[in-house]
KEKOL-332300 format. One record per residue (C-alpha): residue in three letters; chain; x, y, z. Coordinates in steps of 0.25 Angstrom, whole numbers, padded with zeros to 4 digits. Example, Ala and Ser with C-alpha at 12.3 -4.5 7.8 and 13.67 -1.06 7.14 Angstrom:
<recs>
REC   residu   chaine      c1      c2      c3
REC      ALA        A    0049   -0018    0031
REC      SER        A    0055   -0004    0029
</recs>
This chain:
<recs>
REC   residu   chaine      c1      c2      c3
REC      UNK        A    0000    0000    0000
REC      UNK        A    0004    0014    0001
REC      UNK        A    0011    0021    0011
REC      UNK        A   -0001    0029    0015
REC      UNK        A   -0013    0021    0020
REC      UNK        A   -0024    0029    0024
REC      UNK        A   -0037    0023    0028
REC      UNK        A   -0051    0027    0032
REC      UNK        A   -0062    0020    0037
REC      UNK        A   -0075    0028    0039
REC      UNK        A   -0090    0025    0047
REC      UNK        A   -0103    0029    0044
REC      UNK        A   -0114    0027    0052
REC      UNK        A   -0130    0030    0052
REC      UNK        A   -0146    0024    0049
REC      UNK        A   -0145    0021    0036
REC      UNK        A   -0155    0014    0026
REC      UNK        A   -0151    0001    0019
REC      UNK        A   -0151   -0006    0006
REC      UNK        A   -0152   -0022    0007
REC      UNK        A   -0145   -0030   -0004
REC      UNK        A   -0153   -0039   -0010
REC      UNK        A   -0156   -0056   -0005
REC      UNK        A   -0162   -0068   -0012
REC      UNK        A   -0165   -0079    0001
REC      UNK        A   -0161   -0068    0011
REC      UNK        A   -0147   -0070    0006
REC      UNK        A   -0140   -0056   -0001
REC      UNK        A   -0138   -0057   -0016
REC      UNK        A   -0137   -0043   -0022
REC      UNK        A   -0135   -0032   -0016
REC      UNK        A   -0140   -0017   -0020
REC      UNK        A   -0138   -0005   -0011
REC      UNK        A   -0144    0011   -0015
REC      UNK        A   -0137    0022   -0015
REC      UNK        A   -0136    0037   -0020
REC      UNK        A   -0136    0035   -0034
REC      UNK        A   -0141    0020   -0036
REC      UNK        A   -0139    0005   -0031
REC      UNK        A   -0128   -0005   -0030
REC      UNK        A   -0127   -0021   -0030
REC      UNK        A   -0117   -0025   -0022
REC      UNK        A   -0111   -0039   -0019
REC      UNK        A   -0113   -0047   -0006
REC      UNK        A   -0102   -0056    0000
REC      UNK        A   -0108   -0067    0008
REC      UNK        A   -0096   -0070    0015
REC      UNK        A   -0097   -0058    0023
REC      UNK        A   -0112   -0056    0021
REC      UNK        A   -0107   -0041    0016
REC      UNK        A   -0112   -0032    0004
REC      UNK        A   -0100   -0026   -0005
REC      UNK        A   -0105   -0014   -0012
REC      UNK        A   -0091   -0012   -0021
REC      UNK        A   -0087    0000   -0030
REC      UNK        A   -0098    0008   -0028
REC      UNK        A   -0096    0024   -0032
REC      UNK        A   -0096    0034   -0024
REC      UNK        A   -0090    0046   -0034
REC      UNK        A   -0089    0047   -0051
REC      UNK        A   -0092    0041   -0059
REC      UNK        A   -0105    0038   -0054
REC      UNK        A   -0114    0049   -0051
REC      UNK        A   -0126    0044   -0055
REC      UNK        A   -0140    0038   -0052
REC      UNK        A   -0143    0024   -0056
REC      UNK        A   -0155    0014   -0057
REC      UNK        A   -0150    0002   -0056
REC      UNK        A   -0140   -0006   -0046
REC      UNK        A   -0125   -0004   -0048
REC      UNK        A   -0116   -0014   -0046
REC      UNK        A   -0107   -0012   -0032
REC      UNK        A   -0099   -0027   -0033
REC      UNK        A   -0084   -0025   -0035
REC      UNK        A   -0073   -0016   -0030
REC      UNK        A   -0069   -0004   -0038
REC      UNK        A   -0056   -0002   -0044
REC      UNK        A   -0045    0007   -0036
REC      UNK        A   -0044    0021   -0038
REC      UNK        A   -0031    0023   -0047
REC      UNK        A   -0018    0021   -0039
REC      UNK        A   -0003    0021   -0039
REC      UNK        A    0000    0011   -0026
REC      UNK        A    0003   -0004   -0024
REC      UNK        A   -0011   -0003   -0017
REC      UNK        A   -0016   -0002   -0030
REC      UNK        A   -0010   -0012   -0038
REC      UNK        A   -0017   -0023   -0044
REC      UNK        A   -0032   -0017   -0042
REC      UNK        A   -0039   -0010   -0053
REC      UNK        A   -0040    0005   -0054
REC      UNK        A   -0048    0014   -0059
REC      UNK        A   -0052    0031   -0059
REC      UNK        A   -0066    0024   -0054
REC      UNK        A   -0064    0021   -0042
REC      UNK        A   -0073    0029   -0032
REC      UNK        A   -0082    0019   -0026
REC      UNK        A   -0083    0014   -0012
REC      UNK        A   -0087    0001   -0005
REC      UNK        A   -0098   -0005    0003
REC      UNK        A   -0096   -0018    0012
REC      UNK        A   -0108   -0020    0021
REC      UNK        A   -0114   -0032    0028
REC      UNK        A   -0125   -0038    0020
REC      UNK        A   -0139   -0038    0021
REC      UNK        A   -0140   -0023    0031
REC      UNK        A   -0152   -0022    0036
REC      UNK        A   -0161   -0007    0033
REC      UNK        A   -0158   -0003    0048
REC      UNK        A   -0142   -0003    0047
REC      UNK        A   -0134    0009    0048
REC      UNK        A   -0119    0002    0048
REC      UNK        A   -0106    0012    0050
REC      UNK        A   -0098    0012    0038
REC      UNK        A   -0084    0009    0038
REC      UNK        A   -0078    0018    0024
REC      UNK        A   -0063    0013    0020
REC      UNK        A   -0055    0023    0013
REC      UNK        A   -0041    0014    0008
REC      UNK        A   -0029    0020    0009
REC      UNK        A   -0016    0019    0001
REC      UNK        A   -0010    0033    0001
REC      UNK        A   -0021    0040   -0008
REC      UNK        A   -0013    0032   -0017
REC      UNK        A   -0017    0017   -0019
REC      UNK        A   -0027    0009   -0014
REC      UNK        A   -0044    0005   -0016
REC      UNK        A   -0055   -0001   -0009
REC      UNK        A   -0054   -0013   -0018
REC      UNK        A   -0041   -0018   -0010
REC      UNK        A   -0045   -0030   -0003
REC      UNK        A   -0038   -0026    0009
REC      UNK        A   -0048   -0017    0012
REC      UNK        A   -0060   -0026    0013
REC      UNK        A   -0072   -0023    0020
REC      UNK        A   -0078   -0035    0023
REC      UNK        A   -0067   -0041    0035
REC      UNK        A   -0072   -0027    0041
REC      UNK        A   -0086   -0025    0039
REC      UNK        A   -0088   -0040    0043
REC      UNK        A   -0080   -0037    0055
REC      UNK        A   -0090   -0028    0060
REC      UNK        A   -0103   -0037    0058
REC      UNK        A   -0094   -0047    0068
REC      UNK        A   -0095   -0037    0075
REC      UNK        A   -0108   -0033    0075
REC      UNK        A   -0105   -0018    0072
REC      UNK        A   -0108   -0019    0056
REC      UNK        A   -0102   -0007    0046
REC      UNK        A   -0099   -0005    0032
REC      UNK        A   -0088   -0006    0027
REC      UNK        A   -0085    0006    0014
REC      UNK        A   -0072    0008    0006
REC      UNK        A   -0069    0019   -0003
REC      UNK        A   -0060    0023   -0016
REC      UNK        A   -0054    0034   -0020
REC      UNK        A   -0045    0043   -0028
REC      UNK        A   -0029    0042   -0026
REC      UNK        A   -0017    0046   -0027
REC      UNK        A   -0016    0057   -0039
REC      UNK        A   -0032    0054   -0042
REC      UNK        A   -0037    0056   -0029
REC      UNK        A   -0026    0068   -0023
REC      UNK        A   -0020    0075   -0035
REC      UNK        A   -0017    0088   -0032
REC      UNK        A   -0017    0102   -0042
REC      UNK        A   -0016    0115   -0037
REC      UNK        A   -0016    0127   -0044
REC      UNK        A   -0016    0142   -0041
REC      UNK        A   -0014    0140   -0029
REC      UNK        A   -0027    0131   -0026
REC      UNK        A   -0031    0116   -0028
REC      UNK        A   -0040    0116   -0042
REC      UNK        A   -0049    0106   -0047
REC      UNK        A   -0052    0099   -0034
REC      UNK        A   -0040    0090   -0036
REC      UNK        A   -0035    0087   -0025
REC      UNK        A   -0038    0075   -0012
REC      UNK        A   -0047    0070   -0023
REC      UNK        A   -0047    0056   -0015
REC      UNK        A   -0050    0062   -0003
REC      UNK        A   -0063    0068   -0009
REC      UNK        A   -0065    0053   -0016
REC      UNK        A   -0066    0048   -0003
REC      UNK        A   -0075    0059    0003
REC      UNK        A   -0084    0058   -0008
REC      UNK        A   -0085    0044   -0004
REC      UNK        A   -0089    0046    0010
REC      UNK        A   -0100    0055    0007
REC      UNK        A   -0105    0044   -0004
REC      UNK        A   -0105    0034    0009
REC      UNK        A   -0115    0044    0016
REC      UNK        A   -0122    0046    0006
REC      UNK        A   -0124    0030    0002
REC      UNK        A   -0121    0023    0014
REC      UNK        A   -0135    0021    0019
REC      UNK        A   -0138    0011    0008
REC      UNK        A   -0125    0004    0012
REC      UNK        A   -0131    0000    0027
REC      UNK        A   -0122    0012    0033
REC      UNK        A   -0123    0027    0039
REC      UNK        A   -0116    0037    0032
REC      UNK        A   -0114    0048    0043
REC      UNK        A   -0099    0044    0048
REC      UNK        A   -0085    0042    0038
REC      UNK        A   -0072    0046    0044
REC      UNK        A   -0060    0048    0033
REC      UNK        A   -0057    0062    0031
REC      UNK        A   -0057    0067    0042
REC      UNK        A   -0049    0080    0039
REC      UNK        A   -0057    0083    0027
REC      UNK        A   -0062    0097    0023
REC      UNK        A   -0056    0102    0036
REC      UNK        A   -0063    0092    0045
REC      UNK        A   -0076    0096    0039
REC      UNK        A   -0088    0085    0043
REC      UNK        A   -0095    0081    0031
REC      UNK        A   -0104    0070    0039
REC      UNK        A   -0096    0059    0033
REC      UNK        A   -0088    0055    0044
REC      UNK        A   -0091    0045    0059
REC      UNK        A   -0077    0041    0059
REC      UNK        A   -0062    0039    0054
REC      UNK        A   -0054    0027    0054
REC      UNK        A   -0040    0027    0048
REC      UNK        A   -0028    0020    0046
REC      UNK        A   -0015    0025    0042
REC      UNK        A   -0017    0039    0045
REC      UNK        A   -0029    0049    0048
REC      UNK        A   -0032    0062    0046
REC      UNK        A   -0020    0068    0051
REC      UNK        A   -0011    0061    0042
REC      UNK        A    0003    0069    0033
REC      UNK        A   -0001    0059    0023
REC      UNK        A    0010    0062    0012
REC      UNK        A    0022    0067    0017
REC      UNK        A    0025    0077    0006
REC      UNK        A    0030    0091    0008
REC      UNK        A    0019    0100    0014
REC      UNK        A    0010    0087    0017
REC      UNK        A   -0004    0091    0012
REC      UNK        A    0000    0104    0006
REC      UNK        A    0012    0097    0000
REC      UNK        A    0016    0102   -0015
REC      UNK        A    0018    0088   -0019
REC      UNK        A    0004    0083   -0025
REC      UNK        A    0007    0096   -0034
REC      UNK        A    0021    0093   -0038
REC      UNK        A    0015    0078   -0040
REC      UNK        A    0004    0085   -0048
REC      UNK        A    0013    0092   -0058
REC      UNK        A    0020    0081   -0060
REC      UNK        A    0009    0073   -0063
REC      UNK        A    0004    0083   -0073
REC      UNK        A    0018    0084   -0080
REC      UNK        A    0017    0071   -0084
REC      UNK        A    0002    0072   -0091
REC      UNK        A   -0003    0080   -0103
REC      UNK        A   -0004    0090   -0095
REC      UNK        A    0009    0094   -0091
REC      UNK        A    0005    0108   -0100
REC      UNK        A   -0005    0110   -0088
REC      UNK        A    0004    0109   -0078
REC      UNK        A    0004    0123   -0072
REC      UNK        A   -0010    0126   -0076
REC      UNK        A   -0022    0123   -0068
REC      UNK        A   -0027    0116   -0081
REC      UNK        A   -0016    0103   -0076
REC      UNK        A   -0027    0097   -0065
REC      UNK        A   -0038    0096   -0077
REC      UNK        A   -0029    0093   -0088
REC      UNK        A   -0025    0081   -0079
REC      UNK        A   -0037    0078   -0077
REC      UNK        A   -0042    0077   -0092
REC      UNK        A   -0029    0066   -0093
REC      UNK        A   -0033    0051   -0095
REC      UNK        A   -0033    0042   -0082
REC      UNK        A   -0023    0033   -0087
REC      UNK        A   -0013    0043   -0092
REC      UNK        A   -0011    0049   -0077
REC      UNK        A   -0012    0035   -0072
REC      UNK        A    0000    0030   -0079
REC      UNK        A    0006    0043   -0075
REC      UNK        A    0006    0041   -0060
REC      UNK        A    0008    0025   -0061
REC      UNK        A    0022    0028   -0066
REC      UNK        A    0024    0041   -0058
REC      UNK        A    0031    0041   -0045
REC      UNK        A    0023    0052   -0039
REC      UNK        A    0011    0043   -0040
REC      UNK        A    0017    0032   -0030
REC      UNK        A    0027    0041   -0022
REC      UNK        A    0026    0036   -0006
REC      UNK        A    0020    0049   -0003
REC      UNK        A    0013    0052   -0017
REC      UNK        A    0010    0067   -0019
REC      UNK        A   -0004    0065   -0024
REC      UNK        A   -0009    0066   -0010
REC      UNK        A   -0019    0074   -0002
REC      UNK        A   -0016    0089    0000
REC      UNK        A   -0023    0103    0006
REC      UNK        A   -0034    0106   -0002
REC      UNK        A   -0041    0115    0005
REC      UNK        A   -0052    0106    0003
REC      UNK        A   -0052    0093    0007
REC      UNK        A   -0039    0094    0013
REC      UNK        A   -0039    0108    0021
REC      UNK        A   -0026    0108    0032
REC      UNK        A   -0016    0099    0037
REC      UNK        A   -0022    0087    0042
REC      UNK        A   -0014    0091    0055
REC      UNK        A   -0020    0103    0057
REC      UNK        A   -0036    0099    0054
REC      UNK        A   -0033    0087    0065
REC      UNK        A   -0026    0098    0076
REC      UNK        A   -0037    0109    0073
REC      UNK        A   -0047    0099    0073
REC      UNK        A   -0052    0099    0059
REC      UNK        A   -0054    0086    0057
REC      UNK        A   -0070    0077    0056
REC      UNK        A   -0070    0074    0072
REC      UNK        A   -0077    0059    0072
REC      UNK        A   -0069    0046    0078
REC      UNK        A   -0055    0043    0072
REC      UNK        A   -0050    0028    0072
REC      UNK        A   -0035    0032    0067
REC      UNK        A   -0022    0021    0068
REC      UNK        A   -0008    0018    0063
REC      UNK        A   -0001    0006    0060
REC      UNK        A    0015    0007    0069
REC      UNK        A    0023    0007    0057
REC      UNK        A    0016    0015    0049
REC      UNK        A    0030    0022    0046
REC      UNK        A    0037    0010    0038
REC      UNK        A    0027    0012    0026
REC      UNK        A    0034    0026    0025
REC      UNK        A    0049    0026    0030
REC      UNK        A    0056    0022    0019
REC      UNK        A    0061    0028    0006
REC      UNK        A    0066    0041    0013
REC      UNK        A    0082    0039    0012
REC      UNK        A    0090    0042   -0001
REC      UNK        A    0087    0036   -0012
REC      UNK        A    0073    0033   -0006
REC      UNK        A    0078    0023    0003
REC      UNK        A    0076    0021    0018
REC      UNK        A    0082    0032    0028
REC      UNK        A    0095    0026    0034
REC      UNK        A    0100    0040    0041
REC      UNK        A    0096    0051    0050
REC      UNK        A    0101    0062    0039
REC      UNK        A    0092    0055    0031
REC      UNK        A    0079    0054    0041
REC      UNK        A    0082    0069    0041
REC      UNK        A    0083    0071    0027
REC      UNK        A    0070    0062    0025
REC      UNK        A    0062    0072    0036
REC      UNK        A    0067    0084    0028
REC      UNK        A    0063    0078    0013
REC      UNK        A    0050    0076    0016
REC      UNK        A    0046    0090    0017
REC      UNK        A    0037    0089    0029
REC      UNK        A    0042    0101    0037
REC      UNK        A    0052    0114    0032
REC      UNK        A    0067    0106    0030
REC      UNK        A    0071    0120    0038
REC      UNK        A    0062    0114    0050
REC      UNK        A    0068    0104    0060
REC      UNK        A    0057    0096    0060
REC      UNK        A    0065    0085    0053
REC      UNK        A    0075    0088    0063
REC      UNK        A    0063    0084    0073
REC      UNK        A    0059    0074    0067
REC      UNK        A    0072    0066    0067
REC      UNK        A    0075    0067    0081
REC      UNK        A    0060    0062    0085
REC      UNK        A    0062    0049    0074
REC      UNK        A    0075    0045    0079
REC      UNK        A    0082    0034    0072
REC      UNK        A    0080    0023    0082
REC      UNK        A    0074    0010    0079
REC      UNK        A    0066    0010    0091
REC      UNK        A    0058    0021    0088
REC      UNK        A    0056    0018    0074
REC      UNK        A    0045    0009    0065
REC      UNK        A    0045   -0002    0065
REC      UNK        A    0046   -0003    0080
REC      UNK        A    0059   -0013    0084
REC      UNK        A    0047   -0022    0090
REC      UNK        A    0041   -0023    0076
REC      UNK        A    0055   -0024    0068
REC      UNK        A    0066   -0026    0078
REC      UNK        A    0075   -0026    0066
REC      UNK        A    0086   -0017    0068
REC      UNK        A    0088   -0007    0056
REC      UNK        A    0104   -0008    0053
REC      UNK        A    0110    0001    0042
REC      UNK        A    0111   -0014    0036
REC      UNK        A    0100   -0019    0037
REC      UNK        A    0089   -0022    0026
REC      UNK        A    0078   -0015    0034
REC      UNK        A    0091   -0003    0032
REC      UNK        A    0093   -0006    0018
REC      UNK        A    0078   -0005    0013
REC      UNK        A    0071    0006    0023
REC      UNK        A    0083    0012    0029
REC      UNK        A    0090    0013    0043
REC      UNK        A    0080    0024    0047
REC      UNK        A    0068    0017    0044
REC      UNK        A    0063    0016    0058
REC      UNK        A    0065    0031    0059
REC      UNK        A    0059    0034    0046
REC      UNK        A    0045    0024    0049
REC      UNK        A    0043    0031    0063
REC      UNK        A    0042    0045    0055
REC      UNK        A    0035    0041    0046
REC      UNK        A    0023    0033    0052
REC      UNK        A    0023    0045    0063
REC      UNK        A    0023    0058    0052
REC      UNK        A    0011    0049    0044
REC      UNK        A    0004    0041    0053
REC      UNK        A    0005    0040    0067
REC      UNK        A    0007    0055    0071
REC      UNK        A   -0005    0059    0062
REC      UNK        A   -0013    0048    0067
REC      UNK        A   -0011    0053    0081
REC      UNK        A   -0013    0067    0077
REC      UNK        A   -0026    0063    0073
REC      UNK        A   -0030    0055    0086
REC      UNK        A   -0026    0068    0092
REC      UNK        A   -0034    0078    0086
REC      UNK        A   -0046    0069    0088
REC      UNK        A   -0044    0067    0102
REC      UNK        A   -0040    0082    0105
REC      UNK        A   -0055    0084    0101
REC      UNK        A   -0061    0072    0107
REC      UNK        A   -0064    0063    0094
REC      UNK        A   -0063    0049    0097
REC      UNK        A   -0051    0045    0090
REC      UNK        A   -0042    0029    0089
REC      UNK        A   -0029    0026    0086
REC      UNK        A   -0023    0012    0083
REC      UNK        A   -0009    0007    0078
REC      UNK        A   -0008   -0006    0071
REC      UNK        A    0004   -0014    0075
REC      UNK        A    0005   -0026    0067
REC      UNK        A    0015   -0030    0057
REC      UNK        A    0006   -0040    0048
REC      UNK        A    0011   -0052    0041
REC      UNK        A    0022   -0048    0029
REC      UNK        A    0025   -0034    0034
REC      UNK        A    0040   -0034    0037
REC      UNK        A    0042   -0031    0053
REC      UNK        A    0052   -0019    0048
REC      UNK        A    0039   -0014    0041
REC      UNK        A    0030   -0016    0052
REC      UNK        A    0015   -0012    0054
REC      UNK        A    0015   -0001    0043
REC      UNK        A    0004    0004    0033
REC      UNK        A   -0008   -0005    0030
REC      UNK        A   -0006   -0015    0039
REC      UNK        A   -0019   -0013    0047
REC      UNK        A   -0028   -0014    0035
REC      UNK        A   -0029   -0028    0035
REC      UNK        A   -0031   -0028    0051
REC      UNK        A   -0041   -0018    0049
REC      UNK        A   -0048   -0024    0041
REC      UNK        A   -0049   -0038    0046
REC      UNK        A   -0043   -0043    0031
REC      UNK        A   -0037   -0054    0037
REC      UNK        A   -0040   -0061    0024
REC      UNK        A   -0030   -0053    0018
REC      UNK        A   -0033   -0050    0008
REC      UNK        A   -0025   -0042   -0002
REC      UNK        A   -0013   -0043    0007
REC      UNK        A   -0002   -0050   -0002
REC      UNK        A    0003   -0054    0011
REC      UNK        A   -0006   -0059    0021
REC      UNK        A   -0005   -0048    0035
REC      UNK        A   -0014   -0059    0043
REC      UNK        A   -0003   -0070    0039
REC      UNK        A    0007   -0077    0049
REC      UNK        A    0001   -0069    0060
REC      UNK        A   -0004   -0071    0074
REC      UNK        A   -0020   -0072    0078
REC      UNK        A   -0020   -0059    0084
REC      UNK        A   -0019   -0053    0069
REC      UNK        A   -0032   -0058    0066
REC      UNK        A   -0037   -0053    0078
REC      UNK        A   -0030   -0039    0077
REC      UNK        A   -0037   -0037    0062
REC      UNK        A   -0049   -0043    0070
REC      UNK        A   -0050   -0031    0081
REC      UNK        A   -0045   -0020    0070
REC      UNK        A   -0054   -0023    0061
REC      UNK        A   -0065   -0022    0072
REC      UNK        A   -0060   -0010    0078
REC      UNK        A   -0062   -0004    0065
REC      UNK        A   -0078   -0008    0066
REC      UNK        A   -0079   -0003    0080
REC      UNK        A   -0073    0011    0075
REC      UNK        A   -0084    0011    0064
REC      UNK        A   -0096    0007    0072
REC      UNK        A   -0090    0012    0085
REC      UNK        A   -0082    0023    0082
REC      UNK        A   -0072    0015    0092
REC      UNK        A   -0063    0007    0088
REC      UNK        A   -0062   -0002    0101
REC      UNK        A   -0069   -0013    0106
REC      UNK        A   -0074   -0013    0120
REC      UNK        A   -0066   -0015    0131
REC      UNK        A   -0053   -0010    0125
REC      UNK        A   -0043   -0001    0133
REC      UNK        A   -0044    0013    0127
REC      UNK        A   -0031    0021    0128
REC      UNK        A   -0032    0035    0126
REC      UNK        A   -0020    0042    0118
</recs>
């Protein structure tokens, strides 16, 4: 996957009325569900006893009225691309639909929470056609436990589709910029306005929780995310959100087009526009800012969507102020702390670290912040990620630890997974707390079957655990394999906790030892 995972559940909750699928001997055969513009068959799995409404739309190139019943029965293609998330899966520019999994046969008088997926990848890669995220394991999860919900997943634009950025004149133009962020806005307010059919309430979704200043449109109950939250310094570019590398990234992109002529005009963005899909495609599959580790197509200031610094809405308290379930896994940093050393090899040197600080272009070089910084991240093994209980490898200058991610890697990790992850989780946890919004923190801790101990519990190793996929599917190598019982029953417990969040808006099941932060 990508080195930016960001993931988002969401609950809904309210009466609602419902559409039944259809039976023949009181067992369901077909099944149809109304919404806005018309009606949708979907397809019932009886293992499960669940209903799957698959690739229905919720933006163009539908917008219109129908008579009769649409087909909702197989997974739509990815939205276009440039990770190793995406390969091997269909793509497509159509690719604005959302998913339903419900327990079958709903009854008029149920009014279920709704669980909303938004995948991750970086804005970069990924879809909710990845088997890896499957509903079901979830969704059944909660009918054990007697606290039934819904479970929806969601696609949208990326990387240069979804979070181009043109500016001109001083002031964005054209609307063209965190245009995957407003996918997925658009699909939550499709969710309120459809999800009554589905068997759920559509007063609470808890994703953007920063957006529009902390404005309440009515969607949001909740927010449960992995791999960051709202406060989150997602790419690490120089001047973070009001960086200058999506336009640097945007000019180079239009130099490469027809419409290089355009290029300092405000014609470029709509001479882009009117370009083939394919010829812009091939563009940025063999282009290196497409892919890059921190790619330049990303979100940015707007003074729309995105209004201020994340930091600054979550300490002046402008942010949607409903329950936060918010975690990180320990060694988060390993997925970024290599490739900062000459040559883009690993850092083996404390002129280097320094260097590495200074390069980034997250603070003036004239500053001693990196001078700071350095002293806090010391170069000692036993403050670094891994921990030495986790790899208690010693990293020597010989080493082949040494010789593929550098002396230093400890070091570099521990940065990293603090400036990205944890600091920003906890930042958040302590806005919320400041104002007296319940708000929960976990920290995964497993290395999971195939992930070398010098690696660690790093990015995306939760999912599976979260999502109770003990099935593994989609894992070339099996997480759940050679492992002790207490695995399943960790993916078991997490998994559950997640329901309880949803139905609960607490995480935690009774009798449990709270500890305050």
């Amino acid at each position: 996957m990508s080195l930016f995972l960001l993931f988002a559940s969401i609950c809904l909750a309210s009466p609602a009325s419902v559409f039944y699928a259809s039976t023949q001997n009181g067992t369901p055969v077909a099944h149809a569900v109304t919404v806005k513009n018309g009606s949708y068959n979907g397809v019932y799995n009886p293992f499960y006893d669940q209903d799957f409404f698959l690739g229905v739309p919720y933006a163009q190139s539908l917008n219109t009225t129908w008579n009769a019943t649409r087909s909702a029965t197989a997974y739509p293609p990815f939205c276009p691309g440039y990770g190793a998330g995406n390969n091997g899966h269909v793509f497509s520019e159509d690719c604005l639909y959302v998913e339903v999994i419900r327990s079958s046969g709903l009854n008029a008088s149920a009014s279920l929470p709704v669980a909303v997926w938004i995948h991750g990848g970086g804005l970069l890669e990924g879809g909710s056609n990845d088997p890896r995220y499957n509903l079901s394991f979830i969704v059944q999860n909660s009918v054990e436990m007697k606290q039934p919900m819904i479970g929806i997943s969601v696609q949208y634009r990326l990387s240069t589709w979804g979070f181009l950025v043109f500016f001109w004149g001083g002031g964005e133009e054209g609307g063209a910029t965190n245009l995957g962020y407003g996918d997925r806005r658009l699909a939550l307010h499709w969710i309120q306005e459809n999800i009554a059919a589905e068997s759920g309430g559509p007063e609470s979704v808890g994703a953007h929780m920063l957006a529009y200043n902390g404005r309440d449109d009515g969607l949001f109950r909740a927010g449960n995310t992995e791999s960051g939250g709202p406060g989150n310094y997602f790419f690490p570019m120089d001047g973070g959100y009001n960086s200058t590398s999506p336009q640097n990234a945007y000019n180079a992109l239009v130099s490469n087009t027809f419409c290089a002529s355009a290029l300092s005009t405000s014609n470029s963005l709509s001479c882009l526009r009117s370009l083939p899909f394919s010829e812009i495609n091939t563009l940025l599959n063999i282009s290196n800012y497409a892919t890059s580790p921190f790619p330049p197509f990303a979100p940015t200031l707007d003074g729309d969507f995105i209004v201020n610094y994340p930091s600054l809405q979550l300490s002046s308290g402008n942010f949607l102020r409903v329950p936060l379930l918010i975690g990180a896994n320990t060694d988060k940093g390993t997925t970024f702390g290599t490739g900062y050393g000459p040559n883009g090899l690993g850092i083996n040197s404390d002129a280097e670290f320094f260097a590495m600080l200074n390069t980034l272009n997250l603070f003036p070089p004239t500053s001693d912040t990196a001078a700071i910084i350095s002293c806090l991240y010391p170069d000692v093994g036993a403050l670094g990620i891994p921990s030495v209980t986790t790899y208690p490898g010693v990293i020597t200058p010989n080493s082949t630890v040494a010789a593929t991610v550098g002396q230093q890697y400890r070091r570099v990790n521990a940065y990293f997974g603090d400036q990205l992850i944890v600091a920003p989780r906890r930042a958040a946890n302590i806005a919320w707390s400041t104002l007296n919004i319940p708000s929960y923190a976990y920290r995964f801790d497993i290395v999971v079957n195939g992930i070398p101990d010098e690696i660690g519990a790093t990015s995306f190793m939760e999912v599976s655990f979260a999502f109770n996929n003990t099935a593994r599917l989609e894992y070339a190598i099996n997480p759940f394999a050679n492992t002790p019982e207490s695995f399943d029953k960790l993916t078991v417990q997490m998994s559950r906790s997640w329901v309880r969040f949803v139905t609960q808006l607490d995480p935690n099941a009774s009798g449990l030892k709270r500890v305050k932060e």
